[in-house]
VMD Tcl script that draws the C-alpha trace (Angstrom):
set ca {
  {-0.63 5.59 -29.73}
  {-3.31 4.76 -32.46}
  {-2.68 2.04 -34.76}
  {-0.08 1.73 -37.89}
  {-2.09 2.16 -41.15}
  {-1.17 0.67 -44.43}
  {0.22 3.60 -46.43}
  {3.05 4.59 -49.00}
  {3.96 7.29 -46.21}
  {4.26 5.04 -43.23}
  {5.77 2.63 -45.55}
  {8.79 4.90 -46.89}
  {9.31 5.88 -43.06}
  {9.74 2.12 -42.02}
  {12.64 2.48 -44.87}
  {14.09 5.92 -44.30}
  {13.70 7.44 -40.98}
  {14.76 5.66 -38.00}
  {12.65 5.55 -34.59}
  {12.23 8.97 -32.27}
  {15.95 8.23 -29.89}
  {13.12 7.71 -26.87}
  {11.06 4.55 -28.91}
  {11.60 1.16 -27.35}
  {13.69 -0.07 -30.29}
  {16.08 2.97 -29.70}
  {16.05 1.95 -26.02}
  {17.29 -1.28 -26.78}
  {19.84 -0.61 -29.12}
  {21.33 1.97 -26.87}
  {21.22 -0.12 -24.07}
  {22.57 -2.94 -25.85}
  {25.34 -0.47 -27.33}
  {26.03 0.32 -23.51}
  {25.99 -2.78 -21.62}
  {25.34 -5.70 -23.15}
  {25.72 -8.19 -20.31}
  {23.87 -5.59 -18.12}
  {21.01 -5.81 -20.81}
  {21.18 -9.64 -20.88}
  {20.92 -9.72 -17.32}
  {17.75 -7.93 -17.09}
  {16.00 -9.36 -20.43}
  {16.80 -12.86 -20.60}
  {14.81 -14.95 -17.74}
  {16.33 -17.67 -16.17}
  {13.36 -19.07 -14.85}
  {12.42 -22.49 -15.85}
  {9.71 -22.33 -18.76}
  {9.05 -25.23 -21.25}
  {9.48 -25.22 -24.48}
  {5.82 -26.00 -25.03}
  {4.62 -23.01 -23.69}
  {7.04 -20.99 -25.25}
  {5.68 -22.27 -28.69}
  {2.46 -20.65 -27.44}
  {3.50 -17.35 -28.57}
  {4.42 -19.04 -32.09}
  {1.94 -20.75 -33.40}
  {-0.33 -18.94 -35.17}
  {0.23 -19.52 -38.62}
  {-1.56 -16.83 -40.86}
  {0.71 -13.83 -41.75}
  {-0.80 -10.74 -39.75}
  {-2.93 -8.59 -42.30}
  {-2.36 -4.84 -40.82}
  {0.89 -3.67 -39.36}
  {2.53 -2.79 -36.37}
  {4.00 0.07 -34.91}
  {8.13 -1.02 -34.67}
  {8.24 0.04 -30.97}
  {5.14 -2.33 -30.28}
  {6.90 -5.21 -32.33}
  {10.00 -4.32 -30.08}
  {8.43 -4.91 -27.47}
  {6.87 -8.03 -28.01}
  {10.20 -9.22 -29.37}
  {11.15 -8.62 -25.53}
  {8.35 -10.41 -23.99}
  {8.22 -13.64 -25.96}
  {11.99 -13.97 -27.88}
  {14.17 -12.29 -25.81}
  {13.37 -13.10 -22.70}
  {13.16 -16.59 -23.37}
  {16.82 -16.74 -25.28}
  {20.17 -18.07 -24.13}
  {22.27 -15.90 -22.50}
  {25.71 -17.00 -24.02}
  {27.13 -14.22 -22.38}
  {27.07 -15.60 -19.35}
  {30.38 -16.95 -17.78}
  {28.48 -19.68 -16.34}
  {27.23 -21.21 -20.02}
  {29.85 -23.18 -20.51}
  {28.50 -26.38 -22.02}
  {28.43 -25.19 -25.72}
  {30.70 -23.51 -28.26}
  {28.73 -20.57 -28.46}
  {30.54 -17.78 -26.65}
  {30.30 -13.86 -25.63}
  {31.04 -11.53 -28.31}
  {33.50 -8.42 -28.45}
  {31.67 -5.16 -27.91}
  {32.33 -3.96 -31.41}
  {31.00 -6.22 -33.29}
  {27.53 -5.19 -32.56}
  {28.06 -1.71 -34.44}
  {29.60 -3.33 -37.19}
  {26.87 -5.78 -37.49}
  {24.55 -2.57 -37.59}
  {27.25 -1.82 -40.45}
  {27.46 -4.69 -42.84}
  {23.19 -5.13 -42.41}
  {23.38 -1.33 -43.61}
  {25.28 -1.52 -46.31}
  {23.16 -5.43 -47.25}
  {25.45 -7.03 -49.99}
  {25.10 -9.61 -51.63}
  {28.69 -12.10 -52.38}
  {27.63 -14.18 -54.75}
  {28.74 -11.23 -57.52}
  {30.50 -8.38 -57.81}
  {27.74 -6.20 -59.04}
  {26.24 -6.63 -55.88}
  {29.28 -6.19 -53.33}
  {32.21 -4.69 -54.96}
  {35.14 -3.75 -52.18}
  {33.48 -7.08 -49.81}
  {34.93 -9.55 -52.84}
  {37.93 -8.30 -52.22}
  {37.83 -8.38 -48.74}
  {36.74 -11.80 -48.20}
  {39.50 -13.33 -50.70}
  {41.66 -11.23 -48.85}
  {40.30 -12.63 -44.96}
  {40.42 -16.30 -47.25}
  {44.37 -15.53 -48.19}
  {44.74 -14.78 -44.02}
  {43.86 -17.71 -42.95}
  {45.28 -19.80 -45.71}
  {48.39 -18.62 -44.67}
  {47.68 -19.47 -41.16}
  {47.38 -23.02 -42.31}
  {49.72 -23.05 -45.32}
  {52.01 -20.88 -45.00}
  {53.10 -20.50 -48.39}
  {55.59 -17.93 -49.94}
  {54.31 -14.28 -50.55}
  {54.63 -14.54 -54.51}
  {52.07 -17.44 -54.02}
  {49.71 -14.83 -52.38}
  {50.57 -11.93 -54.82}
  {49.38 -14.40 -57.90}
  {46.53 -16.40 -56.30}
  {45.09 -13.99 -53.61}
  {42.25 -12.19 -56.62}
  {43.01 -13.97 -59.12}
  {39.71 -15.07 -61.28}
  {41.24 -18.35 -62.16}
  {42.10 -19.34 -58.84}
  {40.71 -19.55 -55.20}
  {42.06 -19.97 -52.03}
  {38.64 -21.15 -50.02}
  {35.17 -20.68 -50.17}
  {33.55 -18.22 -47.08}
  {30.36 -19.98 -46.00}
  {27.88 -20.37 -42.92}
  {29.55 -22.82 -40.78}
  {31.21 -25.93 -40.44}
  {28.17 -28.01 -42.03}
  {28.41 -26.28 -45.62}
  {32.69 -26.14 -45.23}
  {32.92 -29.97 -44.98}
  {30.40 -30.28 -48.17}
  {32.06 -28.19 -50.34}
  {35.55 -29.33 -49.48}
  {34.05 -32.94 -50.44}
  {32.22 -31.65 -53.39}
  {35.85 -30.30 -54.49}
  {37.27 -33.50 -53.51}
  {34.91 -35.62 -55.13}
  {34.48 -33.47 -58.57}
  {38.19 -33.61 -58.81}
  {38.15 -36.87 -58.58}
  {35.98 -37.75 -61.09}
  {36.08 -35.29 -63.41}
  {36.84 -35.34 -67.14}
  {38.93 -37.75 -68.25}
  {39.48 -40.21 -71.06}
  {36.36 -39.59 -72.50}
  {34.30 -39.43 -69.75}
  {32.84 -35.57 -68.83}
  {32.96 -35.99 -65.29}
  {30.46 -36.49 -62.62}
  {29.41 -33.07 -62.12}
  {27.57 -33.35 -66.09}
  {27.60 -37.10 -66.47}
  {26.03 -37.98 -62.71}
  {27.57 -41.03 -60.35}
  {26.28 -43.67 -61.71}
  {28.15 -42.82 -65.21}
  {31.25 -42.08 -62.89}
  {31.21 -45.59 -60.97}
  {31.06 -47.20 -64.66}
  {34.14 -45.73 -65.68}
  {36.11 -46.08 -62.73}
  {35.22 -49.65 -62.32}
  {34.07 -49.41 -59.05}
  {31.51 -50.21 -56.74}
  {31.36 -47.65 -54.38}
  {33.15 -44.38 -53.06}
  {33.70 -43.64 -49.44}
  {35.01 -41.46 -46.80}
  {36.89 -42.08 -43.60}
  {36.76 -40.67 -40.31}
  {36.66 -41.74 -36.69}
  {33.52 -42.61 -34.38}
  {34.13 -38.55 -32.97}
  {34.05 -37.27 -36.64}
  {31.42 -34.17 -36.99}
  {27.69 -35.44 -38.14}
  {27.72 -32.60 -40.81}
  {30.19 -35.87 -42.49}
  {26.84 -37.80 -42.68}
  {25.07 -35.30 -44.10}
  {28.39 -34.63 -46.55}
  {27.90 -38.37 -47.84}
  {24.48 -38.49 -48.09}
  {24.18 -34.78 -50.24}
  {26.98 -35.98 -52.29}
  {25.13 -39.25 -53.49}
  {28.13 -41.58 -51.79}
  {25.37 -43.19 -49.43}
  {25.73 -42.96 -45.74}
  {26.51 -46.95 -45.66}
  {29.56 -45.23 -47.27}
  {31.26 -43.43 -44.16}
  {33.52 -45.58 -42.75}
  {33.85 -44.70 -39.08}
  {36.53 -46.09 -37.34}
  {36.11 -46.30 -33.85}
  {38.10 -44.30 -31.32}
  {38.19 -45.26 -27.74}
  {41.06 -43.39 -27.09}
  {38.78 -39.98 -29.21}
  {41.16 -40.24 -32.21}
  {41.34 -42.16 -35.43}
  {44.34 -44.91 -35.55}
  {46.16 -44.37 -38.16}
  {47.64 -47.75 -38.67}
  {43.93 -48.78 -38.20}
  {42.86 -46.45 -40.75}
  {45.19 -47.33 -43.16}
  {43.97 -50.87 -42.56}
  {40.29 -50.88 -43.56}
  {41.24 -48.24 -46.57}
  {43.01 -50.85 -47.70}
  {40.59 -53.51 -47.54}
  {37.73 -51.40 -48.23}
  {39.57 -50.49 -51.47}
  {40.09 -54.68 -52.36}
  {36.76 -54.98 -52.59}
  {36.04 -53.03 -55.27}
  {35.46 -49.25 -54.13}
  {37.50 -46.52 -54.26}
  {38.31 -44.42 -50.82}
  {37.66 -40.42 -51.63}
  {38.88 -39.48 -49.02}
  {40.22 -39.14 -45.04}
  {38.82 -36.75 -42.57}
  {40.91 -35.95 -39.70}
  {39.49 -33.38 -36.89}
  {41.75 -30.68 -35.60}
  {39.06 -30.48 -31.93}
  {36.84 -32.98 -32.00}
  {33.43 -31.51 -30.62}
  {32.86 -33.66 -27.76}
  {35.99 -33.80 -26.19}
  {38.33 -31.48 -28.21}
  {40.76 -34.04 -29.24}
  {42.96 -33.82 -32.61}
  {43.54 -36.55 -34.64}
  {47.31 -37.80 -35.32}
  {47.36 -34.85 -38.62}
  {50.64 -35.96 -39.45}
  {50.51 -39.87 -39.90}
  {46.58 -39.49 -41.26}
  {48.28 -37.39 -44.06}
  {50.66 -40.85 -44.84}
  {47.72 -42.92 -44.64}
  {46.18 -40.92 -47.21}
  {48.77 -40.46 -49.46}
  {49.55 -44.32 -49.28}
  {46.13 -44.66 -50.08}
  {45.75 -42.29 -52.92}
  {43.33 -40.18 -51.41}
  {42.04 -36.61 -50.62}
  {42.85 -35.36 -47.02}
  {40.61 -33.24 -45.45}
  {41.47 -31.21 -42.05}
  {37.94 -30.40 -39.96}
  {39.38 -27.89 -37.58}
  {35.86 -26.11 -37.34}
  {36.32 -25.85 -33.52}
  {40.23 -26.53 -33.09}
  {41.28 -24.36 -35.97}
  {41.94 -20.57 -34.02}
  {44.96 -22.92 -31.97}
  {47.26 -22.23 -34.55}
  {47.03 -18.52 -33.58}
  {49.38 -19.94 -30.37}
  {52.60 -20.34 -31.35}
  {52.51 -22.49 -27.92}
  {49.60 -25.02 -28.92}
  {50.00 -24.28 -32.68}
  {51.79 -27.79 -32.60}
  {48.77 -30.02 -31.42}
  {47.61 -29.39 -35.07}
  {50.84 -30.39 -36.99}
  {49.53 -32.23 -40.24}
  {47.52 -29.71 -40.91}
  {49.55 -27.37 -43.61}
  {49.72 -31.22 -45.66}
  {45.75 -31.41 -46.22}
  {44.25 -30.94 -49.40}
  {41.14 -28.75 -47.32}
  {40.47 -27.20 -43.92}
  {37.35 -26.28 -42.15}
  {37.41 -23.13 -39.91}
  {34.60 -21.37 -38.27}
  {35.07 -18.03 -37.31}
  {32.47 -17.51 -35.37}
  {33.96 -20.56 -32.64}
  {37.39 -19.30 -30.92}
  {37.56 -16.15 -33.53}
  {34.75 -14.73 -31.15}
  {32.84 -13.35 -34.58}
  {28.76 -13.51 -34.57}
  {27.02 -17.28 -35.67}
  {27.19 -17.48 -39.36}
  {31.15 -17.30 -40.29}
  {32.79 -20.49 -41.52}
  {35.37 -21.24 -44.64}
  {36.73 -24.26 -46.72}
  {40.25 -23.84 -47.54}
  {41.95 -25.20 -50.50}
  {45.64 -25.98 -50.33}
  {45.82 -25.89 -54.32}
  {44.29 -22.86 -55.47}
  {43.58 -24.47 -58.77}
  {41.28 -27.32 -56.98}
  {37.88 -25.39 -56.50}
  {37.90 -24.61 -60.45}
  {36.73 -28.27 -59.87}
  {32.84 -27.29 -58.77}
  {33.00 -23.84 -60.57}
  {29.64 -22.86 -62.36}
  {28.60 -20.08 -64.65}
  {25.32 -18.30 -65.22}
  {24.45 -15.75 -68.21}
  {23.47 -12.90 -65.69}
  {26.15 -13.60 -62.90}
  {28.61 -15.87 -62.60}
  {30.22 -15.30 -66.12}
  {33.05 -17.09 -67.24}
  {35.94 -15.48 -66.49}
  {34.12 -12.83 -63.51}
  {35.92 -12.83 -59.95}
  {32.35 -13.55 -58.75}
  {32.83 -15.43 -55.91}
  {29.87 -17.40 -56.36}
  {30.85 -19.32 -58.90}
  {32.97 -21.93 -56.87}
  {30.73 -21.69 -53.25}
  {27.70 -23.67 -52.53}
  {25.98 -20.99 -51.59}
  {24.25 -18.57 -53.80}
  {23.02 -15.54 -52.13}
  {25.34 -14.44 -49.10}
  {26.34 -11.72 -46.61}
  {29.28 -10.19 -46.02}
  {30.19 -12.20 -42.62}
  {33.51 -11.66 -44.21}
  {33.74 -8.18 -43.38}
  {33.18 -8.62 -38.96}
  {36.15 -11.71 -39.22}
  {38.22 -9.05 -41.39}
  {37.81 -6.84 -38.23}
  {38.34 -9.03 -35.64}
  {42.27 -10.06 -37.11}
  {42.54 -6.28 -37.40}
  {41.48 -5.62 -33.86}
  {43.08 -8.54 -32.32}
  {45.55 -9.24 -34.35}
  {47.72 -12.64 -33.99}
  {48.99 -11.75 -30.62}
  {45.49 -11.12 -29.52}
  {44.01 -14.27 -30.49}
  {47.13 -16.09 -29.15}
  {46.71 -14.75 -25.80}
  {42.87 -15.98 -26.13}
  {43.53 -19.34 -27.41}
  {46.27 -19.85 -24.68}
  {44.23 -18.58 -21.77}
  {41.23 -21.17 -22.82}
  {43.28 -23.94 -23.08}
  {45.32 -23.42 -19.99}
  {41.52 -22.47 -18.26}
  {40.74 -25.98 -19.32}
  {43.96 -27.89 -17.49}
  {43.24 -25.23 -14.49}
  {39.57 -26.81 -14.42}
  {40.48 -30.52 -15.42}
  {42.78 -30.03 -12.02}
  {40.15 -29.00 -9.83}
  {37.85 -32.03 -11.14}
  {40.72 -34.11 -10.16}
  {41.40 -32.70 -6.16}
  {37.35 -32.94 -6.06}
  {36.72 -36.17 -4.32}
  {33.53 -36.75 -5.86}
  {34.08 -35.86 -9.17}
  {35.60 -37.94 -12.05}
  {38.04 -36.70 -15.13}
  {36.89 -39.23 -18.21}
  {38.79 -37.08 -20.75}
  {42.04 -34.97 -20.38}
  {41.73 -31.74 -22.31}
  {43.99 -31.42 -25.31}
  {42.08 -28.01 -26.28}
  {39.42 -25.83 -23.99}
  {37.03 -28.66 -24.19}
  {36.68 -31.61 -21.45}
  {34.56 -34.11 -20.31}
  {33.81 -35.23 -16.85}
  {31.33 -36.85 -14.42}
  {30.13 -36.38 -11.34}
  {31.36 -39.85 -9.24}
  {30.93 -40.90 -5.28}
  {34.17 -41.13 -4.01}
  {33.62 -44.61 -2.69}
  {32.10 -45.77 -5.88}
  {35.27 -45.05 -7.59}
  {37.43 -46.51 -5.18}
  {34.54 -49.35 -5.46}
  {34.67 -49.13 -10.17}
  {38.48 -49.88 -9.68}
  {38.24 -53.27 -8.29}
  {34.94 -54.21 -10.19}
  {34.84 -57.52 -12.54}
  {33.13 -56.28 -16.13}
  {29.32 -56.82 -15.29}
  {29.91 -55.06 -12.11}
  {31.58 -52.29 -13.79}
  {28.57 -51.81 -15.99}
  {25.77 -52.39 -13.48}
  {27.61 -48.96 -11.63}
  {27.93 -47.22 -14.63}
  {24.72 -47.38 -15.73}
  {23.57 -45.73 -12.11}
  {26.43 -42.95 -12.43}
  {24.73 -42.01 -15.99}
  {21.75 -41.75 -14.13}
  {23.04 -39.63 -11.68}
  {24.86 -37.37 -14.29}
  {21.48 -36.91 -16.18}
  {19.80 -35.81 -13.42}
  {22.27 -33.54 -11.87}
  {22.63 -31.93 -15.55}
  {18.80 -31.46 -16.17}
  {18.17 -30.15 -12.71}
  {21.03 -27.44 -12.99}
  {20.26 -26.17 -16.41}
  {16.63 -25.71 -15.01}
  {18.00 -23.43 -12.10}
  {19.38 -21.43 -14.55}
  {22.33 -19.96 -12.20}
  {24.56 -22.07 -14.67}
  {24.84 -24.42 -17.46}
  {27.12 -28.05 -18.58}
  {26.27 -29.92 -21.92}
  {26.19 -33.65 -21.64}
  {27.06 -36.90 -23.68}
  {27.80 -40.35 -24.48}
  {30.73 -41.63 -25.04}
  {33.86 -44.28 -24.37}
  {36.41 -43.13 -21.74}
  {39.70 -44.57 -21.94}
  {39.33 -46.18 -18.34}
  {35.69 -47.30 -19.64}
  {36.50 -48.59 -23.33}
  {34.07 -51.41 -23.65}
  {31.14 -49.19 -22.70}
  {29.94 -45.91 -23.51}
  {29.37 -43.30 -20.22}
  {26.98 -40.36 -19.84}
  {29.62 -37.52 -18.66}
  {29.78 -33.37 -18.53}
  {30.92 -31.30 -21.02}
  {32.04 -28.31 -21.27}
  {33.59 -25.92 -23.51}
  {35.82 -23.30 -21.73}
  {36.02 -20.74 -24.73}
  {34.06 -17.61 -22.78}
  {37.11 -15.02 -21.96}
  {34.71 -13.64 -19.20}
  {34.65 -17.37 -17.05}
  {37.16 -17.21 -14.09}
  {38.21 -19.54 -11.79}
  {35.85 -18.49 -9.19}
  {33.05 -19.47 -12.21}
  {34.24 -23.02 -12.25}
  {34.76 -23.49 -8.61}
  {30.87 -22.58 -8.33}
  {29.56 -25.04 -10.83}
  {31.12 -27.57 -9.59}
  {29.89 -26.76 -6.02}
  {26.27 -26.28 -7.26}
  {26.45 -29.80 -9.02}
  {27.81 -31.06 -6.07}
  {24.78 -30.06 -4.12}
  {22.04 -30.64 -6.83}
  {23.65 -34.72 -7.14}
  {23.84 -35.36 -2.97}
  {20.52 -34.42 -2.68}
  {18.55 -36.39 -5.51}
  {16.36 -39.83 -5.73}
  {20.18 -41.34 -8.41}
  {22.89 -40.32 -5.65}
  {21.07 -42.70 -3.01}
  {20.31 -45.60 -5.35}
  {23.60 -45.52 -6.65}
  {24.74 -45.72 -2.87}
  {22.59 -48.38 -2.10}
  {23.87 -50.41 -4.88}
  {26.95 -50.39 -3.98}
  {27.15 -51.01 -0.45}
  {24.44 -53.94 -1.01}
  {26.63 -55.13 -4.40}
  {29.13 -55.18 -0.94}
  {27.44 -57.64 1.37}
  {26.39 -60.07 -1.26}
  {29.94 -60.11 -1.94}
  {31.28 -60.49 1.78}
}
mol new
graphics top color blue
foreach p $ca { graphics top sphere $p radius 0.5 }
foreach p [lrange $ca 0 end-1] q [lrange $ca 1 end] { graphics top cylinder $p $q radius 0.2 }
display resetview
């Protein structure tokens, strides 16, 4: 094979006619067509390599002046991105939210790429506006349930939306607070509103100082970020903290109230439906009576915990959430839909006319361009592959998924507890749980401990955790995420513990039963498991 020249011939054929069926890129996309987790197997390496010498094969920064045949670039693709990628696949990754995929979305990503539109108008995507205020109208009525004739006059309506389709969780929680903060302070007695007039103007004729949000110490960072984007300041979060990994409601409803004596205004209350380190949901309910009481916007992040109301057994753990003013959902969490799928939704249709904008070539007043009320300009139609997957599931599908991960996660949180050397920190209320490995004797040794004591052996259990956790995501056979946070039998200091996120439909029991064995080897035989030892039978002379 010679090499590609730069020509309006080779060029149109990059565009028009696909590679020979026996070219690498062909190859791949048949095999991955085939057997995806067979093609995973053999292409991704699980062999430790560092990330600095993976940014070897990145770092020249000039853009290359001739082409490339596609079957060479495929290739190299293999070599130095593939190879060296996660295999989420695997049953054994189970310390992230990132999961295997369905089979069929892989063609009908080949589909929507094809067909490239563009959401932020009409003109440029046609049927997928449709579509996606329909998939939006879905899921509001998961959460909302309202009656049809509210769906039949809000569903495409151009003065109204139900939600705003956007990348993830991050963008969801901005725009709901952009909503929530534009409604707010929008035009009123004279004043234009903050989205023309600016904060400062908006402080002035509220009379206040500043404007905050709420949430607890296990709130989502993307509520930082939320603050900060927004102009409220980051000194403006309020997080409450949560030793038991939800937000106190009477506590809440305390320091609103105080926060709001001195001058500021509270915007609004966050409550998590799945918090991500440990999965738990916030009391919904009484959060929504702290917020009313308060006078302020409610907003639901059920980014990860969301899909449970698909379970008419769980669907419960999330009651509250049909009485927020917003939701976050991602899609592509425990919807199994590809990275990139995530939605505010808007119990008042009428409240996103709040942030609505208008352009003279798009976006024209009065247009069902969707792009007038999102963040996001420029978008693809993700919409269409979470359209498919409640087709192809359907509600009885998901519900079977959401209640096998959740009862995977008590199956597992037993296990941890008939393991003698292995400690539960956090029950599961979702498919998420936290745990550490623990001596046996050192527990028995933690329960009888005065405070100092206590501390001294936690600090050489983190150390033991870290090291077991590094050492078995470097062999590669498996993989557990890890944290920091307060237990409920440790509240007055924060623990280094397992996590893990039991969302993969392909994990068994037999998958579980391993990783725990393999960390179980890995921790007896490092340099933390005998210093830990040694501190505690020593800690047990001194004291005889």
């Amino acid at each position: 094979m010679g090499e590609a020249q730069v020509s309006l011939e080779h060029l149109f054929r990059v565009f028009t006619k696909p590679e020979h069926k026996d070219s690498k890129l062909a190859q791949i996309e048949q095999h991955l067509s085939d057997n995806i987790l067979d093609f995973l197997s053999q292409h991704v390496v699980t062999k430790k390599t560092s990330l600095e010498e993976i940014e070897k094969d990145f770092s020249d920064s000039k853009v290359p002046e001739s082409p490339e045949f596609v079957s060479t670039h495929a290739e190299s693709l293999l070599d130095k991105l593939v190879a060296h990628s996660v295999n989420t696949y695997s049953p054994t990754f189970i310390g992230h939210m990132t999961s295997a995929l369905p089979y069929f979305h892989l063609p009908l990503s080949k589909l929507m790429v094809g067909l490239n539109q563009n959401l932020v108008k009409i003109e440029t995507s046609k049927a997928f506006t449709p579509l996606e205020r329909q998939v939006l109208g879905m899921m509001h009525n998961l959460v909302y349930d309202q009656p049809q004739r509210f769906y039949d006059n809000h569903l495409h309506s151009a003065a109204h939306s139900l939600g705003a389709f956007c990348s993830g969780g991050t963008i969801a929680n901005i725009t709901a607070l952009w909503v929530a903060r534009n409604k707010l302070l929008g035009p009123q007695d004279g004043f234009c509103g903050v989205a023309k007039a600016g904060l400062a103007a908006a402080y002035r004729h509220l009379d206040i100082n500043n404007l905050g949000v709420m949430c607890s110490k296990r709130g989502h960072y993307s509520l930082s970020k939320a603050v900060d984007v927004l102009g409220l300041g980051r000194d403006q979060l309020l997080t409450i903290p949560a030793p038991r990994q939800t937000l106190d409601p009477a506590k809440a409803l305390r320091i609103g109230k105080r926060y709001q004596e001195e001058g500021n205004k509270l915007l609004a209350i966050v409550g998590v439906g799945g918090t991500t380190e440990t999965g738990h949901v916030d009391p919904l309910d009484e959060l929504a009576d702290v917020a009313n009481e308060l006078g302020c916007w409610f907003h639901v992040d059920a980014a990860w915990g969301g899909a449970t109301l698909f379970s008419s057994r769980y669907r419960d753990r999330l009651k509250g959430i049909e009485r927020a003013d917003s939701v976050t959902i991602d899609a592509h969490k425990q919807m199994y839909v590809p990275m990139g799928a995530g939605m505010a939704l808007f119990k008042d249709p009428q409240n996103a006319n709040a942030v609505r904008h208008h352009a003279q070539y798009i976006l024209r007043a009065g247009s069902k361009d969707l792009g007038a009320t999102t963040l996001e300009g420029s978008r693809n139609g993700m919409a269409m592959m979470v359209y498919s997957a409640l087709h192809i599931f359907g509600r009885k599908g998901y519900e079977l998924l959401i209640d096998r991960s959740i009862d995977k996660a008590k199956d597992f949180s037993h296990m941890i507890d008939k393991a003698g050397d292995f400690e539960l920190t956090t029950t599961p209320t979702l498919s998420l749980l936290t745990y550490r490995v623990c001596p046996e004797e050192v527990q028995e040794k933690l329960k009888h401990a005065d405070a100092n004591m206590r501390n001294a052996i936690n600090e050489k259990v983190d150390a033991l955790v870290v090291a077991v956790q590094k050492q078995q995501r470097e062999a590669g056979k498996s993989f557990v995420s890890r944290t920091r946070l307060e237990a409920p039998d440790y509240p007055s200091q924060c623990i280094t513990v397992f996590r893990v996120v039991l969302a993969n439909p392909l994990t068994s029991h037999n998958d579980l039963a391993a990783i725990l064995a393999e960390q179980h080897l890995i921790a007896k035989e490092t340099q933390a498991w005998a210093e830990l030892m040694n501190f505690v039978r020593d800690s047990e002379k001194v004291a005889s």
